[in-house]
C-alpha positions in Angstrom: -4.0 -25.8 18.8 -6.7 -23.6 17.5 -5.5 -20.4 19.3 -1.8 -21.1 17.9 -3.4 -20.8 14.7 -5.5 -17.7 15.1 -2.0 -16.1 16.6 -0.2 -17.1 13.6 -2.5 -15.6 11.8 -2.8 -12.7 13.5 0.9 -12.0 13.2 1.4 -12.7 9.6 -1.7 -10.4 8.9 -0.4 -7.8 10.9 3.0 -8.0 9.4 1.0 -8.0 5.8 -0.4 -4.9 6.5 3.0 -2.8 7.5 4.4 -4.5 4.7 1.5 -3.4 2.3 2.1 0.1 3.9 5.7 0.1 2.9 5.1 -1.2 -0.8 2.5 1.9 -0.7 5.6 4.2 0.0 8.1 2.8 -2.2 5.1 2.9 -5.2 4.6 6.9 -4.4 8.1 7.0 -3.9 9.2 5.5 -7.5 6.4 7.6 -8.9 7.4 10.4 -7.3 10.7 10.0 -8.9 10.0 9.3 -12.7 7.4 12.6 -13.0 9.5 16.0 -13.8 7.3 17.5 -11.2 7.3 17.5 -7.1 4.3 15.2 -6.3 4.1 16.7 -3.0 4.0 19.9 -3.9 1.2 19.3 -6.6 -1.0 17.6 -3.7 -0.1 20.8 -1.3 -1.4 23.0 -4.2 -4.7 21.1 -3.9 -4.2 19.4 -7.7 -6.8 16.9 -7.8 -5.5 14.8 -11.0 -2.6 14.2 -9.2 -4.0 13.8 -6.0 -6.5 10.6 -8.1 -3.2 9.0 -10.0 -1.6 8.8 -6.1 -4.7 7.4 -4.7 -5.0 4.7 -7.7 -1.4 3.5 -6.9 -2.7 3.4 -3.1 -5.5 1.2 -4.4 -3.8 -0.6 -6.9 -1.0 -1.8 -4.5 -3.4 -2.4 -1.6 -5.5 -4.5 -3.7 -2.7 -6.2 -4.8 -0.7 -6.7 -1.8 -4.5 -7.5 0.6 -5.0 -10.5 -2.1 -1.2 -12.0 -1.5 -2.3 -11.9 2.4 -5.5 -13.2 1.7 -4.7 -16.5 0.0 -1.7 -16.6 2.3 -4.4 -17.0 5.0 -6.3 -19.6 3.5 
């Protein structure tokens, strides 16, 4: 019974973290779409501010999405 639950748990953690990936895209992806500028573009140019808004909505929506899997868990 106990390694049924450790599997289970290792499969919805596992699937959290592709789906926490995917919410990352679609949040650069919705960003990427309401700025009048190419996001990619700015980060090839090697523009920091835009590089450190990017890598706050990594953060945010990681934070976000790791706290939904971890009370999930418990």
């Amino acid at each position: 019974m106990q390694l049924k639950a450790m599997i289970v748990n290792f499969v919805y953690a596992v699937m959290g973290g592709f789906l926490t990936l995917f919410f990352m895209y679609i949040g650069y992806r919705i960003f990427d779409k309401f700025t009048h500028f190419s996001t990619s573009a700015e980060l090839a140019k090697d523009n920091r501010a835009v590089g450190m808004v990017v890598l706050g909505i990594f953060v945010g929506v990681g934070i976000a999405i790791g706290l939904v899997i971890g009370l999930g868990l418990n």
